[in-house]
N, C-alpha and C positions, 0 to 999 in steps of 0.2 A: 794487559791482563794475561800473566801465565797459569793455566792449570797444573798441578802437580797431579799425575795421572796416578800414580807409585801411591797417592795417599788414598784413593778409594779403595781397594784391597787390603792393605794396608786398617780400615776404619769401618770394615764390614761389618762385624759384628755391633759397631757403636753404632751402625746406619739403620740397621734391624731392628734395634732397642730403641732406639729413638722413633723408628715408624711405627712400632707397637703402641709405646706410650700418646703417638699424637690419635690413633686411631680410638685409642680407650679415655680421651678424653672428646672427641669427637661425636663420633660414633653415641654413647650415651646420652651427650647433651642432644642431639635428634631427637632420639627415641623418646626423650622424657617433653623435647616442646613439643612433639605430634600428641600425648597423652595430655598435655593441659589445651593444644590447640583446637581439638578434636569438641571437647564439651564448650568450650569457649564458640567458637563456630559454631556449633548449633543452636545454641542460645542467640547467639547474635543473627541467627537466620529466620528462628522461630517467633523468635521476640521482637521486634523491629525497633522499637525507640533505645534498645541497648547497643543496636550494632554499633553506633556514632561513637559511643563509649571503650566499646571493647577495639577496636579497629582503634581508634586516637590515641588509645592508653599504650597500644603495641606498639605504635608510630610515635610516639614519645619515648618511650626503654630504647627504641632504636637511635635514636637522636644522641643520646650519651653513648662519647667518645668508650672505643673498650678499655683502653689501659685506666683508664680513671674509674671506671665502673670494677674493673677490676680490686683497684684499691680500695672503692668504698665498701666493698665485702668482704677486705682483708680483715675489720675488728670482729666483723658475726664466726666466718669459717676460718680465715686464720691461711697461712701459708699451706695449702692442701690442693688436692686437685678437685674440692669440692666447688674451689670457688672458681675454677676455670670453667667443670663445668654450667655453675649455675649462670655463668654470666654468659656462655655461652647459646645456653638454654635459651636464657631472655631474649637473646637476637634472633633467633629459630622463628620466633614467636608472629614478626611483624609480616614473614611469608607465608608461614604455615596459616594462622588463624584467616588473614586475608584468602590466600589460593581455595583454605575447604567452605567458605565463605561463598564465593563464587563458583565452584564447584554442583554445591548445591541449592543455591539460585539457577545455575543451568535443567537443573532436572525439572522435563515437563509436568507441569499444572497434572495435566490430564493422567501421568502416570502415577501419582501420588494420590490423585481420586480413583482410580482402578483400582488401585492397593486396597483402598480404605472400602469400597464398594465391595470386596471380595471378604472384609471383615478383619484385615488386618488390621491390627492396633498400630497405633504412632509408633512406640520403641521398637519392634517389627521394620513397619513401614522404614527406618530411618536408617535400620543394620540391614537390610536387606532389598531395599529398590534406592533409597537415596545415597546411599554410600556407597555402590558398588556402580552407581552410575557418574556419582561423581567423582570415581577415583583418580580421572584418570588427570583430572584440574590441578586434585590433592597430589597427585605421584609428582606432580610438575614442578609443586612446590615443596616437595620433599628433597626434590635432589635440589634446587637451588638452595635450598638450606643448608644441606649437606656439603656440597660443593663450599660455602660460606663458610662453615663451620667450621672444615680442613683449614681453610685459610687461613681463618681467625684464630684458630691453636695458636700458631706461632708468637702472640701477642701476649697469650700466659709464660712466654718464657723470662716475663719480669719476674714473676714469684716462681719461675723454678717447675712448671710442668706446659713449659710449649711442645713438647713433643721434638720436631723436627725445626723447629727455631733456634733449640740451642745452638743446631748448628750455623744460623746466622751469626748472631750470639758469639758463637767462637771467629767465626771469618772477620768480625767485623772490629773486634778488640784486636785482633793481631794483624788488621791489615790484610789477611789472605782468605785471596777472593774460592780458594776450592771448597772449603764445606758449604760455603752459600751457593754457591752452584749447585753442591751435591742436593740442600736443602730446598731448593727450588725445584731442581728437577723432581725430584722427591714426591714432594708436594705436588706437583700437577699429574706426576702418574697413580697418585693415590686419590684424586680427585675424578682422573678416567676411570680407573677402576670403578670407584663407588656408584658412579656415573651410571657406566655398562651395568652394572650387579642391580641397580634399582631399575631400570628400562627393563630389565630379566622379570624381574620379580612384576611387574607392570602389566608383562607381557605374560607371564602366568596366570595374574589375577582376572585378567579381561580376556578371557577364552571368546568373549561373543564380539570382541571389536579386532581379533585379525584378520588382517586381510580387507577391511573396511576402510573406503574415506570417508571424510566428515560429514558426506550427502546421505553417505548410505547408513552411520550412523546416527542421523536424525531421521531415515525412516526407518531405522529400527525399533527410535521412541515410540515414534509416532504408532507403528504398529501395536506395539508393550502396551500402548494406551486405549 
């Protein structure tokens, strides 16, 4: 296996546009299974004989292959990057809904009766002691999805928006193994990144757990309660 060093410079600008596009097809399909993951979760927390349902139903969308999921949404959206991201979306789903799930299952009994004894209402109680306590399960399963997500671009580049696949894509028609390397490498420094960027954002949102280990944040609960 020879690298052709001359062709990364050379391919700059096409490495760019290509990380852009994997990112905005990425990056979106997150945002939008945290938005459906988010009320699905609570409902399966609050409501106990749905969890079975909503958790199997995710565990089942995940079980379909992506290239074929891909194609079964070619007749609704058509050759677009709508359909990478919805499919994308889907597979978001079977971590996200699970991690905020257990998330907040961890949050103590006792601090969700404090809440309620001081007169806060449930939707309160839920954006304001149970989400913020269990962010940090959800933060867990956000970057695994994400991390996933990056991946899985590469698999829309049957219909034409994998982002950083084409350049598999190209290596792989012509026998030469340098944009797949490039593609690869690619791909897992945009995986760190996104990685580091939501640990960041993690570690802004939880001002009260730095500096804290696990002992010390359960007599934090404890205390809160």
């Amino acid at each position: 296996m020879t690298i052709e060093w001359g062709w990364f410079p050379d391919h700059a600008g096409e490495m760019a546009r290509l990380t852009a596009d994997h990112l905005a097809t990425a990056v979106p399909a997150v945002l939008l299974g945290l938005l459906i993951a988010l009320p699905l979760a609570v409902l399966a927390h609050r409501i106990r004989p749905l969890r079975g349902a909503i958790l199997g139903a995710s565990n089942i969308l995940y079980t379909i292959p992506s290239l074929a999921f891909f194609v079964l949404l070619l007749p609704v959206t058509g050759l677009t990057r709508t359909t990478a991201i919805v499919g994308l979306t889907v597979y978001t789903l079977v971590v996200l809904v699970r991690n905020t799930v257990e998330g907040l299952d961890a949050v103590p009994v006792k601090v969700r009766e404090a809440s309620t004894a001081m007169g806060t209402g449930p939707l309160r109680t839920l954006l304001t002691v149970e989400l913020p306590l269990a962010l940090p399960v959800i933060m867990a399963g956000v970057r695994v999805a994400t991390v996933m997500s990056l991946s899985l671009v590469s698999v829309a580049s049957y219909i034409g928006y994998g982002g950083l696949g084409q350049l598999f894509t190209d290596g792989f028609q012509r026998n030469f193994p340098t944009p797949v390397i490039a593609g690869v490498a690619l791909t897992l420094l945009l995986a760190l990144a996104a990685d580091a960027v939501l640990v960041t954002v993690q570690w802004l949102c939880t001002p009260w757990l730095r500096g804290t280990t696990s002992r010390q944040r359960t007599s934090l609960w404890r205390k809160a309660a």
